[in-house]
N, C-alpha and C positions, 0 to 999 in steps of 0.2 A: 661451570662458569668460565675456567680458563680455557675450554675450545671455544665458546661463543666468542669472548674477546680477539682472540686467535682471529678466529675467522674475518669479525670485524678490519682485524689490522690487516688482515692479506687484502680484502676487497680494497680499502684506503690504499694501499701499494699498488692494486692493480691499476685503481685509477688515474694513479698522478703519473704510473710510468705509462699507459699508455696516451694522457694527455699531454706529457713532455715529447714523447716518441712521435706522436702529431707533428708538434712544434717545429722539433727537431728537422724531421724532414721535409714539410712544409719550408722551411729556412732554405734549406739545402739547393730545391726546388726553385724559390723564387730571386737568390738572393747571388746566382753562381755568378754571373758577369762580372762584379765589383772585387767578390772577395776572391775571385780566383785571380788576379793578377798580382805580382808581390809587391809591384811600386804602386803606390798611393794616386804618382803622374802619369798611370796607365788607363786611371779609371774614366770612367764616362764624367761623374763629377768632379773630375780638375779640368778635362777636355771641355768641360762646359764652362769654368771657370776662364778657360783659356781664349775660347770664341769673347766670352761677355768684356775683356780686357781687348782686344781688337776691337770692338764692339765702340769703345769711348774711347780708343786710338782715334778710331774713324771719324768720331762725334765732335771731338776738341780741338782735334789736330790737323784732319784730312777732307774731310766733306765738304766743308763749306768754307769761303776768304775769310777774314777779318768783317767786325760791324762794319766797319769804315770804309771798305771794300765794298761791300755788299751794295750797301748806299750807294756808293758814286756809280755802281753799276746799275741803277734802277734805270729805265726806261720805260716810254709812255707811249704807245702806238697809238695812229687814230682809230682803230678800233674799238680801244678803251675806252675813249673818250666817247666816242660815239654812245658805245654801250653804256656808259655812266649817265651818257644828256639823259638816252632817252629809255631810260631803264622803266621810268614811270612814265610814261606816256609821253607826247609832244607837248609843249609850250602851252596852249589852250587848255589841255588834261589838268596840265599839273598844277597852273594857277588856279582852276575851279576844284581840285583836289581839296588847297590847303585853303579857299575861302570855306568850301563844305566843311573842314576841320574846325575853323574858328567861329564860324556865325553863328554857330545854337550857344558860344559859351559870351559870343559878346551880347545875346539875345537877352542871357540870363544874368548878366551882368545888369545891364540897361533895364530889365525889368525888376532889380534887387533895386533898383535907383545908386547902385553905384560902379559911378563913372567912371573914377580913377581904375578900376580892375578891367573896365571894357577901351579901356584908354591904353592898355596894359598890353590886351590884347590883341588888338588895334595896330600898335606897333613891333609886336611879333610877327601881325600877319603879313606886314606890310615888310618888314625885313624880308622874311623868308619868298616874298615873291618877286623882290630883286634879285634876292641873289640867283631865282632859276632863270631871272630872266637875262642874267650877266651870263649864267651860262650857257644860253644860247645866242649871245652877242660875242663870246670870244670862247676860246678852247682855255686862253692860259689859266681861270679861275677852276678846270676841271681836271685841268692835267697838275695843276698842284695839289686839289685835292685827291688823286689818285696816288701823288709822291708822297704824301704823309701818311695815307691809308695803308699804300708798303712799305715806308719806314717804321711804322709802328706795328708790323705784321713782322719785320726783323728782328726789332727790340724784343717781341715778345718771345721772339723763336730762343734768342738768347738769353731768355729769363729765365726760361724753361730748360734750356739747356741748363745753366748754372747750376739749376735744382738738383744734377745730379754729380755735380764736381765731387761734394763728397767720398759718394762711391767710387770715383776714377782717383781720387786719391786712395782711396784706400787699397785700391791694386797696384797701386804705385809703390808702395808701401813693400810690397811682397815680389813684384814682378819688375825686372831691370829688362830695356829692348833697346834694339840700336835695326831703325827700318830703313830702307834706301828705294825710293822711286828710280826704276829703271827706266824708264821715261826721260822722267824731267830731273834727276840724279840729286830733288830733293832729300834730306834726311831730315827723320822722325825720332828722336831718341829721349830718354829724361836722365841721361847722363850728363858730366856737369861739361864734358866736352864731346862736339859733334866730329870728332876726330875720327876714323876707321880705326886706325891701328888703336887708338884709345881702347877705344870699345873692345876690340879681341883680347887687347888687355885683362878688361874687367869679368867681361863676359866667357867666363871660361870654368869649366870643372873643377878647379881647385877654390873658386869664390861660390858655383851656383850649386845648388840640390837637383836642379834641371835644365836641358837646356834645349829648345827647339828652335834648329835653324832653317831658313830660306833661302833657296832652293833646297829640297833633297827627293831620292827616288818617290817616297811615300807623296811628301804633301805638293812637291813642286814652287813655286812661288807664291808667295799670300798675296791675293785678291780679294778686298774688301767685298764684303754684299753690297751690292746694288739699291737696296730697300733701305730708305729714308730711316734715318736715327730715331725721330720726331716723325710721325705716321702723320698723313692728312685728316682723320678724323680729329686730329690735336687744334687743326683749325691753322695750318703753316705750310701753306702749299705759293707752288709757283717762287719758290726763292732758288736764285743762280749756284747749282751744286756742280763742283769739279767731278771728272772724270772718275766714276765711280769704277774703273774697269782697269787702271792703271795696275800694274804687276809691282810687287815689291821684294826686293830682298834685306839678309840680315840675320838678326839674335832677338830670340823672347827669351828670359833665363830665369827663375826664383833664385834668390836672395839670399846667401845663407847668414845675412845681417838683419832679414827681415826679422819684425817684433814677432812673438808669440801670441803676444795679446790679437793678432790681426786672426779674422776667422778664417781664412785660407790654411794658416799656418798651424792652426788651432785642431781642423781636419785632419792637415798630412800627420799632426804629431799623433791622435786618438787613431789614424787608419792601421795602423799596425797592431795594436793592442787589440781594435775591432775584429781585425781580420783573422789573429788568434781564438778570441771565443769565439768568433762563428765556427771556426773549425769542430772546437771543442764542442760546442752548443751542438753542432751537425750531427757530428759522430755517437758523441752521449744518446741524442735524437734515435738514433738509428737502432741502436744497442738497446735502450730503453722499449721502443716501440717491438724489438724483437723477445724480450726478456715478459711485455704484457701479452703475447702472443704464447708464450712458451707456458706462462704460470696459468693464463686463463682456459688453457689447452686442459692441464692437469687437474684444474679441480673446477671445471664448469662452469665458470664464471656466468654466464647467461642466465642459467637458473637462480643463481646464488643473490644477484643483484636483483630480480623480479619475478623474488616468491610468487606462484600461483592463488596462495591466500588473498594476496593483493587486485587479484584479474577481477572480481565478481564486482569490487567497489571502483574500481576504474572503468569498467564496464556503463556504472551509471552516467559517465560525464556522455556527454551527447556525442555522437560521432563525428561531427563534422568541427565541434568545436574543440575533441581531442586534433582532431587534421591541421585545424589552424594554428593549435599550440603548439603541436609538435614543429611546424612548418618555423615559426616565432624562431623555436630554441637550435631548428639547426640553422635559420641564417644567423642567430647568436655566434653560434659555436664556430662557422666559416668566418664570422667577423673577428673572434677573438682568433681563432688559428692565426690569421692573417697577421692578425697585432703579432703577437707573440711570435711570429716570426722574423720579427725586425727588433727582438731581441737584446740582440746582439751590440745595437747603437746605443742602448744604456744598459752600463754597466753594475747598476746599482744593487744589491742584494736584494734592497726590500722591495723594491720594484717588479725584482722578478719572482718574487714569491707569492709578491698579488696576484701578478698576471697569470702564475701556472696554478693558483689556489683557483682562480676565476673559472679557467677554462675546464678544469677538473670538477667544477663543482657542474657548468653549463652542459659540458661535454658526459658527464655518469647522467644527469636528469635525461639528453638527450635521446641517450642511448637506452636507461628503463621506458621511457616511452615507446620509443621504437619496439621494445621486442613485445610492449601491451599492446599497443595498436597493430603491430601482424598476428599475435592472436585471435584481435578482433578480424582481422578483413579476413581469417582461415574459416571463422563462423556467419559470417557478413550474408551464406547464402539460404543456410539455417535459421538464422532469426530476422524473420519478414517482418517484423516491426520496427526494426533497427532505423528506417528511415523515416518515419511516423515520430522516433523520439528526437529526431534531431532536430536543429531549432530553424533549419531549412526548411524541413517537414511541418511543424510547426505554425509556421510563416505560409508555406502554400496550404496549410488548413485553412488557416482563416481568411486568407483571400476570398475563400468561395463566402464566407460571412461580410467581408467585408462590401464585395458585390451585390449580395444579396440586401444590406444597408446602404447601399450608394444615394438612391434615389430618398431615402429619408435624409439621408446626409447634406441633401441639395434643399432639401426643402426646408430644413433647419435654417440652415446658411443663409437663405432669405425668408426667414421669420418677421427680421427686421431687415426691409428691404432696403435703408440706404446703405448698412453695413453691408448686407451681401455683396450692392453694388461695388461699394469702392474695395473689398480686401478681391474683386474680382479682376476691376479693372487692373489695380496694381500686381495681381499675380499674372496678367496679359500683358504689361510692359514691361514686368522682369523677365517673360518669358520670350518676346521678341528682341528683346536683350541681348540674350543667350543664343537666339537665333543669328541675328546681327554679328553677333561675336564671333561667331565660327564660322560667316561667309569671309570676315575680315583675311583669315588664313588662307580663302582659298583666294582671294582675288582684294587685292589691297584697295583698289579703288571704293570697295566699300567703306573705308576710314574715315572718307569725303564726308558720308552719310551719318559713320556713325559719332565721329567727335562733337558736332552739334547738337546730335539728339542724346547724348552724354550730357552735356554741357544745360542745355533746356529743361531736360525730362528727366534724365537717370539721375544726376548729382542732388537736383530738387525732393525728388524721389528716395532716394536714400537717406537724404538730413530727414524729411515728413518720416518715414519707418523709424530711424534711430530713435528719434524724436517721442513717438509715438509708444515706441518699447518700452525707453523708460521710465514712458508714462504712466505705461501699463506694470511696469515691475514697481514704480511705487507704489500704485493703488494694489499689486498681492503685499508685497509688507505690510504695509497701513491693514489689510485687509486679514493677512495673518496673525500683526500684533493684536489686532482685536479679537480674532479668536484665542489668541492665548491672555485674555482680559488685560492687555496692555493699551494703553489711550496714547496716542502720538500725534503729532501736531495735527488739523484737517486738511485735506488735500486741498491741492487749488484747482480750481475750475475754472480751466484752459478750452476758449473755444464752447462750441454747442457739438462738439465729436458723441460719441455714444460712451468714451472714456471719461470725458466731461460729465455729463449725465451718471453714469456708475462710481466717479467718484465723490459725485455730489449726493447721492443714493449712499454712498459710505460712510458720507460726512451725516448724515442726518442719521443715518443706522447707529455709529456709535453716539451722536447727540443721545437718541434714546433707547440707547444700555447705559451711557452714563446716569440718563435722569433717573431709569430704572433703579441702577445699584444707589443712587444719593436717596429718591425715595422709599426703598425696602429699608437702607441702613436708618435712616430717618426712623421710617414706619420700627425696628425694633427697639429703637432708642427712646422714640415714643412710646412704646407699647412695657418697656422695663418701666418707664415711666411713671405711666398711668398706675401700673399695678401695686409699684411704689407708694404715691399718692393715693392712690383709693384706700390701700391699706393701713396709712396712716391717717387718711381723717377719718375712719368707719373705725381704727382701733382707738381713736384717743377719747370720742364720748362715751367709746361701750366701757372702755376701761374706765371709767370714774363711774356708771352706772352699776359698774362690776362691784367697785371700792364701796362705793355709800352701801349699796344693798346688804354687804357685809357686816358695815358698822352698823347696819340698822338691824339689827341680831342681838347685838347689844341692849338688855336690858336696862341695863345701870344707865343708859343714855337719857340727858334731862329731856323734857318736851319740845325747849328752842332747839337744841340739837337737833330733836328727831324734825322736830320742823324745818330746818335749814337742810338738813341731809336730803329730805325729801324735795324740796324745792329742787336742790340740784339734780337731782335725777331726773325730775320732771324736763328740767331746762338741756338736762342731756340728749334725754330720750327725744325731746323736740328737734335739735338739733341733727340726731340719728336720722329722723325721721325726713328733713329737709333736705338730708345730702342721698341718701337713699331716692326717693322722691327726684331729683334732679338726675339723678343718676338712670332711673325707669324714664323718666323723659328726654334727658341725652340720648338714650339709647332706641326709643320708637321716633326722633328726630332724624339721625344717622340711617335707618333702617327706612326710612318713608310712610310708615305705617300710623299715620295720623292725619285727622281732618279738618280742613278747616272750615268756620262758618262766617263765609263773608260778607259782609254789608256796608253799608256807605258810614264810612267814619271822620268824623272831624279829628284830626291829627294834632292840630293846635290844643283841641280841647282836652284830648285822650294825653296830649305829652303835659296840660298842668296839671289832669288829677295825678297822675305818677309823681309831677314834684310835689304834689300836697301832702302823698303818703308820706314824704321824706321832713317835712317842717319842723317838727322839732328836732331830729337828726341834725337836720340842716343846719340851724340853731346854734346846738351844742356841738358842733364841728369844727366852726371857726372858720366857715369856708364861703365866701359872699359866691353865689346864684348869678349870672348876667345874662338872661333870658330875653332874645329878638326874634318875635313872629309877627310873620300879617296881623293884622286889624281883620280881616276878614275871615272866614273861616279856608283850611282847607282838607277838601274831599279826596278820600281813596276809598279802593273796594278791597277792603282786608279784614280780618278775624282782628274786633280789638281787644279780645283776653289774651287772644295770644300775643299782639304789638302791645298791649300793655306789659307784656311781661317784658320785651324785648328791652322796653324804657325802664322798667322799674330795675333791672340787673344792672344797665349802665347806670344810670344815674346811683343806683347803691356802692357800684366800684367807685364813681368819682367820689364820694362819701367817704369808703374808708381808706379809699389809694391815695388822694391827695394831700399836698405837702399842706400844714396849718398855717393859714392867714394869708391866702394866696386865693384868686377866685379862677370860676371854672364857667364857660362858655357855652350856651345853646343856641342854636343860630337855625331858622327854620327859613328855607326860600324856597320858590318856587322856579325851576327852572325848565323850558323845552318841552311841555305837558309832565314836570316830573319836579316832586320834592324832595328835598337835598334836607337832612336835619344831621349839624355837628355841630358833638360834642366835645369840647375843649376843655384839659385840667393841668395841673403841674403834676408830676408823679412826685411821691416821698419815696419810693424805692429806685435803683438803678434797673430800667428794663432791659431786657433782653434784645440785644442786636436784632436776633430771626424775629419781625413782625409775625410769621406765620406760624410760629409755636405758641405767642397768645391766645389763636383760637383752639391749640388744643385742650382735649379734656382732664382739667385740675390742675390747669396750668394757673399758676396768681403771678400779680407783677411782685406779691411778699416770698419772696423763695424761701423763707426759715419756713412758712407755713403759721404764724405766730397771730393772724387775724382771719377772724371769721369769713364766712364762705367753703362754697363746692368747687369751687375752681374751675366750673361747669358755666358760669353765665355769659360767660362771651362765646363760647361753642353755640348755646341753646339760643340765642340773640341769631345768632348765624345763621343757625339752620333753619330758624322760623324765617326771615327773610328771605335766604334763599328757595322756600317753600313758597313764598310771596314773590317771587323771580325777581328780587331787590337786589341789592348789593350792600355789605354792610365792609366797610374798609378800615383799618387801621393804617395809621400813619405817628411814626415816634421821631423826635428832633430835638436829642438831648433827654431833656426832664419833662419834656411839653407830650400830653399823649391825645391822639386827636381821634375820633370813632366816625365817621360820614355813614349814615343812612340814606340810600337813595331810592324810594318807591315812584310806580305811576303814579299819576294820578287819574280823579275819575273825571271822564269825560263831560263835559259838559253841556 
């Protein structure tokens, strides 16, 4: 156990010294110019620092007069002038120019019927084609607009300049100069006197850290760059710039008063400390890199790091997609060298423990790759399938498949031929597109061409796709939350698109899985229901049939006893018999399996023997009858046992459902070759919201179940109707419950 650990910890050393030893001299390598000089002011980065402060000598102080200067120096050549008249065309051009501008908006003004805005217009136009015409009657109205056109071309030169005062203080800050134009024996200094001997005064070794003078063998005299401070792409051309070629002499010196806080000063003070650990950094680098050379020598490192156990399962990664990884992890490893050889500029511990944990951890995966992948290319020529499993191989397999389905691919595509069309034509002007786009590089004049047909076609084109995408990404949500039985809001149907169409195909699909699942759950709620209800009125007669039969065992029972006992059973077993009976008829109603025997019936007459059945019910109910039909008779062609029974179930519900001393309505009319008969009553119980669970079977409007009936007569009423292709409807408004029959009638 303690040589495997061993072992582990020597591999961990090898790797971090040889990815320090990288580092290390990687640094050495990249980094000599800077740190090999021992002043700070030798290096490239002060020398740069030192152009950049000349840089805004020349910008603030040297290149160009004063604003006010500048100004009184403008002049206006007739050139200018010329070129300003006639930039837009002659006199004639340019007055039909700007009536072409205005007349389609005073068109549309005058046809808004308002005046004041075409009145508006009117005298815009009218302004603007004096004033071209003043400028072709005198020069002075052109040549003043050319002098405020380069006055404000100065102002902004010196906005712009300003923007960088800033930064020229801040060299000022760090950097004292005293410059002398040999020429014109101007001085440039930001000393508080332009004195010479002043200046040798100040400017000298015992005040500066540095000091570079003008003239000497090396640099000669400073001469300013030639090249504008402010570039003309800045939009600041043609302004009066002094002699940019003027020789100067003098002192540039740093500061030894300069802040620390200033970043020039902030560098010199860090370059020393910097240029010690690169040393260290380099050396350790070197020694390290030699020490993972030495240890990896003696105990084999190569094998040690990628056991051969490991070859058979790296073996399965695919060949070409080990090539890419491996390729991934050594620009990794060249990018982190890279870092990590700049080191040196922070100093920070934890900083560099990340970076050398990083590159050891990039740099060991590296390099086990490396030595599995030249295993493989030593077998590469041995195992002829090797390029069959790659996903290159792969890819040109199924090309020949994919060829082979081209032509079905095409003919799919235009199944539905207007889609084929348009996903065609738009992949034909993205792809003229692309062509367009690549002539642009070789010959610019195609730009001409192609910024309109961008502008027209591509940009339209592009909104239509975007547009279109996430039309289509809503409709798979929408499309997916429905297969995970999630319902969300219905899609809008945008347009007559084929996506329009499939999401209106969406919308309708989930409609019916919702109606589905409201129906099935329905249909079980109804069906625990029914079973419920059957079970109890089929058990409460049998169980008292049960009970008397019992007591009737009894001997000792008097004669009225047994008489009454028996009655009840009688009246049970009728009962039994009634719901049973309804029950064998619900069910060949539901089924279809019954027939009718039709003939010419008076409905008038057929609906008062049912209320006659009812007269003493009637009666003793307390419930007043308000019966409206023709005077004449009226015919239909229907089975009237079975319409009699239809009337005799309702009119028996209005019997026992209605509230006492309230009356209930029959209304018989003839309408459109068809008779309408409704019945109207007040309910004594609270009905049920769903109209459509009354015609279920053994449904009552009494929910205790506490009055007689099968709970069956407004089902069996139903279905004999709709056997007679009628319609029998309910309609509930409060307490009020209303039943409409509506049949043909018979021809006449």
């Amino acid at each position: 156990m303690d040589t495997k650990w061993k072992n582990k910890f020597i591999i961990i050393v090898w790797f971090v010294l040889f990815a320090f030893g990288v580092s290390g001299v990687t640094s050495a390598l990249l980094n000599d110019n800077d740190y090999y000089q021992r002043d700070y002011f030798k290096t490239e980065q002060f020398q740069s620092e030192l152009e950049s402060l000349t840089e805004y000598i020349k910008a603030f102080e040297i290149e160009y007069p004063s604003k006010e200067e500048m100004k009184k120096a403008i002049t206006v050549s007739k050139d200018e002038i010329e070129q300003q008249r006639y930039h837009a065309g002659n006199l004639t051009e340019q007055i039909r120019d700007i009536e072409m501008q205005y007349q389609p908006r005073i068109d549309d003004a005058k046809a808004n019927k308002n005046e004041k805005i075409a009145d508006i217009y009117i005298t815009e136009r009218d302004q603007k084609i004096d004033e071209i015409t003043k400028n072709f009657e005198s020069d002075e109205s052109i040549k003043n607009s050319i002098l405020q056109e380069k006055e404000e071309n100065i102002d902004e030169y010196f906005k712009l300049l300003e923007s960088y005062r800033q930064d020229y203080e801040m060299y000022q800050e760090v950097f004292v100069y005293y410059l002398k134009n040999t020429k014109t024996g101007q001085i440039h200094t930001n000393l508080l006197s332009k004195d010479g001997k002043s200046a040798g005064q100040t400017i000298n070794e015992e005040n500066m850290y540095y000091i570079e003078s003008y003239p000497t063998k090396e640099n000669g005299y400073l001469v300013f760059n030639d090249e504008p401070f402010l570039r003309e792409d800045e939009g600041l051309i043609d302004l009066p710039r002094t002699n940019g070629n003027d020789r100067y002499e003098g002192k540039i010196g740093v500061s030894k008063n300069a802040p620390f806080t200033n970043i020039i000063m902030q560098n010199y003070d860090n370059y020393d400390n910097q240029r010690i650990f690169y040393w260290i950094y380099t050396i350790a680098g070197i020694l390290a890199l030699a020490a993972s050379g030495l240890i990896g020598k003696r105990i084999a490192i190569l094998q040690i790091i990628a056991p051969s156990k490991w070859q058979s399962k790296y073996n399965h990664i695919p060949f070409d997609i080990a090539l890419i990884v491996q390729g991934i992890f050594v620009i990794a490893s060249i990018a982190l060298i890279d870092s990590t050889s700049y080191i040196y500029s922070n100093i920070y511990i934890d900083d560099i423990i990340i970076q050398l944990v990083s590159l050891t951890i990039i740099i060991g995966l590296t390099m086990v790759q490396a030595i599995y992948l030249y295993n493989r290319f030593k077998t590469i020529r041995s195992d002829k399938g090797v390029w069959q499993k790659t996903v290159i191989g792969r890819v040109l397999t199924r090309i020949k498949k994919f060829f082979t389905g081209i032509a079905n691919m095409f003919r799919n595509a235009f199944l539905n031929f207007r889609v084929g069309t348009q996903a065609f034509l738009i992949l034909t002007v993205v792809f003229l597109f692309g062509i367009l786009t690549a002539l642009i590089f070789i010959d610019e004049l195609f730009l001409a061409l192609y910024i309109p047909a961008a502008l027209l076609i591509g940009i339209p084109l592009l909104i239509l796709i975007i547009k279109r995408t996430g039309y289509f990404n809503q409709i798979l949500l929408n499309a997916h939350a429905l297969a995970n039985g999630e319902f969300k809001s219905d899609l809008p149907i945008i347009g007559k698109s084929v996506f329009a169409k499939l999401a209106g195909d969406l919308n309708q699909m989930k409609f019916g899985v919702k109606t589905s699942q409201n129906a099935q759950a329905k249909s079980e709620r109804l069906k625990t229901e029914l079973i419920t209800n059957v079970s109890h009125d089929l058990r409460t007669p049998l169980t008292s049939i049960i009970t008397y039969s019992q007591l009737l065992k009894n001997q000792a029972l008097s004669e009225d006893e047994r008489n009454s006992y028996i009655e009840i059973i009688d009246r049970k077993s009728k009962r039994l018999k009634v719901l049973i009976d309804d029950l064998f008829e619900a069910s060949k109603m539901a089924s279809g399996a019954i027939e009718l025997n039709k003939a010419q019936v008076d409905l008038v007459q057929l609906l008062q023997q049912s209320l006659a059945e009812y007269n003493e019910t009637i009666e003793d109910s307390q419930i007043q009858f308000r019966v409206s039909n023709p005077d004449n008779p009226v015919y239909a062609f229907v089975d009237g046992q079975k319409l009699w029974r239809v009337f005799d179930n309702i009119i028996g519900n209005i019997v026992k459902y209605s509230l006492e001393h309230t009356r209930a309505f029959i209304d018989v009319k003839e309408e459109n070759h068809q008779v309408n008969i409704t019945f109207k009553n007040i309910s004594k119980y609270e009905l049920s919201e769903n109209i459509d669970e009354l015609f279920e079977r053994f449904k009552r409007g009494d929910e205790s179940r506490h009055t007689d009936g099968s709970g069956l007569g407004l089902a069996i009423a139903k279905s004999i109707i709709d056997l007679h292709e009628g319609t029998l409807d309910i309609d509930v408004d409060g307490d009020l419950f209303k039943v409409t029959v509506v049949l043909d009638l018979l021809d006449k």
